[in-house]
GUVORO-370194 format. One record per atom (N, C-alpha, C): atom name; x, y, z; residue in three letters. Coordinates in nm, 2 decimals. Layout:
{site 'CA', {X, Y, Z}, 'ala'},
...
***
This chain:
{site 'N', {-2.92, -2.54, -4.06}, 'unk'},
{site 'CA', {-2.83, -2.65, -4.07}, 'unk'},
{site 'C', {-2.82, -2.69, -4.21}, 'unk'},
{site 'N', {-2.67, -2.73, -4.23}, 'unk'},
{site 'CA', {-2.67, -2.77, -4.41}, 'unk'},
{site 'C', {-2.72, -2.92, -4.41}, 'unk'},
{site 'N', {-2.70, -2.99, -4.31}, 'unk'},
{site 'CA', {-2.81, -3.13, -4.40}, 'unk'},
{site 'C', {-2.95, -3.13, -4.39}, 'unk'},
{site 'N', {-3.01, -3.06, -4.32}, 'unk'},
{site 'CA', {-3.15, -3.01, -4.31}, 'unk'},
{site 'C', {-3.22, -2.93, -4.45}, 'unk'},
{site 'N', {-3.13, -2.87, -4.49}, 'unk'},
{site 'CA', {-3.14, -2.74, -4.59}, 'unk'},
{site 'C', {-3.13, -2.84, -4.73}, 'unk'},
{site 'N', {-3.03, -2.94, -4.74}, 'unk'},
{site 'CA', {-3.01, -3.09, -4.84}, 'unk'},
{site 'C', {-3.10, -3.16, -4.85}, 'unk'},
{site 'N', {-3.19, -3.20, -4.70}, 'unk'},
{site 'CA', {-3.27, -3.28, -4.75}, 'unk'},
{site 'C', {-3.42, -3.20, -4.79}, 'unk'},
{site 'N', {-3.45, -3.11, -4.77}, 'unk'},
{site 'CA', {-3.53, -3.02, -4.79}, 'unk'},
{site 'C', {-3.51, -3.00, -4.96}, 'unk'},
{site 'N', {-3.39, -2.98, -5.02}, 'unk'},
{site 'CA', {-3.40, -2.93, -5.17}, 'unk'},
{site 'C', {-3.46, -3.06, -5.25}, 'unk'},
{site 'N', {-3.43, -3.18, -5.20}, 'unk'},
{site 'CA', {-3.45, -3.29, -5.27}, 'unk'},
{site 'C', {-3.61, -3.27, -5.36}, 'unk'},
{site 'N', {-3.73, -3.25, -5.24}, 'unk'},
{site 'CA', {-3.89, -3.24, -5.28}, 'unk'},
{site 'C', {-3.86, -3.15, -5.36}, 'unk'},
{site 'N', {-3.82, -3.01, -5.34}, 'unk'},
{site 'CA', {-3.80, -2.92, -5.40}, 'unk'},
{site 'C', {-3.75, -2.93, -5.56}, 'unk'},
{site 'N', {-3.66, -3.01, -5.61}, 'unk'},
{site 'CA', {-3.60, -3.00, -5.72}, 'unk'},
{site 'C', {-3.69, -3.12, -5.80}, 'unk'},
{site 'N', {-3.76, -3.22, -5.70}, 'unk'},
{site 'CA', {-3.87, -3.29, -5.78}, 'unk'},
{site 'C', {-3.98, -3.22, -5.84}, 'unk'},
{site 'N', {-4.03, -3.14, -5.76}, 'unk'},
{site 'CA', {-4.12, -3.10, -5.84}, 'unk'},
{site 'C', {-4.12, -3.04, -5.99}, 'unk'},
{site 'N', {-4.07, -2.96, -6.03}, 'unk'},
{site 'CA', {-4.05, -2.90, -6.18}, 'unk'},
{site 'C', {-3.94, -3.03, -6.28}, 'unk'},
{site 'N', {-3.92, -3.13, -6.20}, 'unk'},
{site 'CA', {-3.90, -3.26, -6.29}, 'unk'},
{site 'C', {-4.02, -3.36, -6.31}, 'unk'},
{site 'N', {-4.10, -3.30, -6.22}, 'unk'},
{site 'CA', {-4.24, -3.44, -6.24}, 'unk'},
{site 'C', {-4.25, -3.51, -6.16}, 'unk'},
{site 'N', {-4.12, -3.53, -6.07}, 'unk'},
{site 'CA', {-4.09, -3.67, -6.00}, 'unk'},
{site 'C', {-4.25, -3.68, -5.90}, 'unk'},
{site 'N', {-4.25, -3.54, -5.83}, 'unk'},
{site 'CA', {-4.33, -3.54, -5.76}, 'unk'},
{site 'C', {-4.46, -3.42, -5.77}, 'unk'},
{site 'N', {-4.59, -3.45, -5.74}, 'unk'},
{site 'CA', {-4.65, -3.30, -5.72}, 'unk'},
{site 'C', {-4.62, -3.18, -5.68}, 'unk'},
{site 'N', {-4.66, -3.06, -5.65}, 'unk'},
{site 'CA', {-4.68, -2.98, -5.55}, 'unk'},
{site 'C', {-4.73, -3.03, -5.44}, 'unk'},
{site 'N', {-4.82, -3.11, -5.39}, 'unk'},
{site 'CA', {-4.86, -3.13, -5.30}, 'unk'},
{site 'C', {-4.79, -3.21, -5.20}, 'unk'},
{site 'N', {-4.76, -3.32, -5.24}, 'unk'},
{site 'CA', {-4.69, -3.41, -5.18}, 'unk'},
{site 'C', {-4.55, -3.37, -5.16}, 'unk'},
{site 'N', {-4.47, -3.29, -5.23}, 'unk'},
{site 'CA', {-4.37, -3.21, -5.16}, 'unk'},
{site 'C', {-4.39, -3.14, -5.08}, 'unk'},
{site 'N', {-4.48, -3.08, -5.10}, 'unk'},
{site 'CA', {-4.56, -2.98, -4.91}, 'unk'},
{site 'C', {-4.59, -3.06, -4.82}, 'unk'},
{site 'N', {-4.63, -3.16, -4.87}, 'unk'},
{site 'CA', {-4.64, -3.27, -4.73}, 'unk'},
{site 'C', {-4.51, -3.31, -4.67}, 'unk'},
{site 'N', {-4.40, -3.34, -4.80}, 'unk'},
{site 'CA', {-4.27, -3.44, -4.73}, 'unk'},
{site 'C', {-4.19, -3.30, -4.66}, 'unk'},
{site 'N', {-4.20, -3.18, -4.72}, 'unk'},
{site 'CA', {-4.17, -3.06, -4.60}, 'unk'},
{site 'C', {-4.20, -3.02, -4.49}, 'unk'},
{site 'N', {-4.33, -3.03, -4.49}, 'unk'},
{site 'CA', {-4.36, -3.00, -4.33}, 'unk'},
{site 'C', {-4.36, -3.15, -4.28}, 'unk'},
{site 'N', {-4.34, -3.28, -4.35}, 'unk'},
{site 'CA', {-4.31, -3.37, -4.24}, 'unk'},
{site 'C', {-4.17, -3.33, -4.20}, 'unk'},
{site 'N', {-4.06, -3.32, -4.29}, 'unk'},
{site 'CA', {-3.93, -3.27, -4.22}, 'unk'},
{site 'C', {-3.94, -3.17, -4.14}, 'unk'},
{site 'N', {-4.01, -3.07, -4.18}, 'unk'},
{site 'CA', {-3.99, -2.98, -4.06}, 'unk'},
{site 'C', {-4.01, -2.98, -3.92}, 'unk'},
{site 'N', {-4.09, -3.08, -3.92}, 'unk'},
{site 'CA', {-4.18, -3.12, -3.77}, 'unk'},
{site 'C', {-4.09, -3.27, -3.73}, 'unk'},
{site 'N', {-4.01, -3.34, -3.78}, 'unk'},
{site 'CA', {-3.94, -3.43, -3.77}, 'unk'},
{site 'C', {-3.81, -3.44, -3.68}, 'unk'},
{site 'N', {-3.82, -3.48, -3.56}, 'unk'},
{site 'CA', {-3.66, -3.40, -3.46}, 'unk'},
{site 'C', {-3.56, -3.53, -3.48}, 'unk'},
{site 'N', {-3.45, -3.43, -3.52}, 'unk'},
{site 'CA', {-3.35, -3.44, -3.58}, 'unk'},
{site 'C', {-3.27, -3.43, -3.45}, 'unk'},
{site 'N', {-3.15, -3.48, -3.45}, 'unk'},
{site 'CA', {-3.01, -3.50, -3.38}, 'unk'},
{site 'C', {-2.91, -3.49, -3.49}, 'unk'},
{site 'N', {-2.83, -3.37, -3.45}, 'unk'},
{site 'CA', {-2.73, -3.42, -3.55}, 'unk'},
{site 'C', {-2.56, -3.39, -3.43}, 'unk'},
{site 'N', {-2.51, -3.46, -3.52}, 'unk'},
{site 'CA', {-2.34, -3.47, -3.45}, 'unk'},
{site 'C', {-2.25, -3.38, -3.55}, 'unk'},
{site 'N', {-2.13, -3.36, -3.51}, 'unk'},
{site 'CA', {-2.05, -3.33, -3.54}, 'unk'},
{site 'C', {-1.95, -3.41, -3.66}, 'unk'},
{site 'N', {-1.93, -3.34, -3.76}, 'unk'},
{site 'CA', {-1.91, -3.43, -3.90}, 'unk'},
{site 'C', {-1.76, -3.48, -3.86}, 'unk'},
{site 'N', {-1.71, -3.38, -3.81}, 'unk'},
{site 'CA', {-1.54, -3.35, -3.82}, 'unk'},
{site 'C', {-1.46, -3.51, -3.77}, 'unk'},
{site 'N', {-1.49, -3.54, -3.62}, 'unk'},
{site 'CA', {-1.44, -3.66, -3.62}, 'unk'},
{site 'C', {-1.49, -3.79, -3.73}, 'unk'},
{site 'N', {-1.58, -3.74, -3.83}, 'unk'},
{site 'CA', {-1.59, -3.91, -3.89}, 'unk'},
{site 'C', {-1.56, -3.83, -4.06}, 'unk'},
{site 'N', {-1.50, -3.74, -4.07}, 'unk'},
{site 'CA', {-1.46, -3.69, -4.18}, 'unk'},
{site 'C', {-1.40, -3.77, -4.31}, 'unk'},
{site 'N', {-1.28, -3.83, -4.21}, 'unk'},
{site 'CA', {-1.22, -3.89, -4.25}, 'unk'},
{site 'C', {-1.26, -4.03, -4.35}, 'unk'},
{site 'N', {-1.31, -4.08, -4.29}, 'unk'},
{site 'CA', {-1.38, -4.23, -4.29}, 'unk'},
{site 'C', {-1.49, -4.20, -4.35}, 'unk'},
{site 'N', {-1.57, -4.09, -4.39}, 'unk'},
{site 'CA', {-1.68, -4.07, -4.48}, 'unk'},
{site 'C', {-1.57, -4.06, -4.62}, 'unk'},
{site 'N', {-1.49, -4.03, -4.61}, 'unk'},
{site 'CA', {-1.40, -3.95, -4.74}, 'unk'},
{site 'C', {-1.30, -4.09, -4.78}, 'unk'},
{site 'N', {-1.31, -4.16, -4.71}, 'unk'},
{site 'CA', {-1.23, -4.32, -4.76}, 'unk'},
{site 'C', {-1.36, -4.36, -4.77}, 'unk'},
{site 'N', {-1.46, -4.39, -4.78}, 'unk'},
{site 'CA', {-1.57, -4.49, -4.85}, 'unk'},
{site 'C', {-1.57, -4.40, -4.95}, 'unk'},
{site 'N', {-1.53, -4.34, -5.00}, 'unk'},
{site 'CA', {-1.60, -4.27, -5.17}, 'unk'},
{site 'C', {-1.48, -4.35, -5.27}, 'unk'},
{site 'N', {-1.60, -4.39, -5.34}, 'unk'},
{site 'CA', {-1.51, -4.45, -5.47}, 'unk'},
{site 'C', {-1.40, -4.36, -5.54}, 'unk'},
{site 'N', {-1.31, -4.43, -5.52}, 'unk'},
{site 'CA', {-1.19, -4.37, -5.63}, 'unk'},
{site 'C', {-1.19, -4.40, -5.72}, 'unk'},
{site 'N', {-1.25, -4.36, -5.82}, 'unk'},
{site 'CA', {-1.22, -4.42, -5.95}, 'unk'},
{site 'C', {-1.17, -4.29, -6.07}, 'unk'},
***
């Protein structure tokens, strides 16, 4: 799934910035992976996600 796979790069792309260790990104991974998720269908709230984004 693509928001699973999003929130997964986040640890990922900390690490080689410093934000975070190696370690503690292995932790916040396998908590996500072991963490049950629901997800819905984007398409009906498409719209309404896409009018809150700032226009500027």
């Amino acid at each position: 799934m693509r928001a699973q796979s999003e929130v997964s790069s986040v640890p990922r792309r900390a690490v080689p910035g410093g934000v975070l260790g190696r370690d503690v990104a292995t932790l916040a991974h396998r908590d996500r992976v072991q963490l049950p998720v629901t997800t819905f269908p984007f398409e009906p709230l498409a719209d309404r996600v896409w009018g809150l984004h700032p226009t500027t």
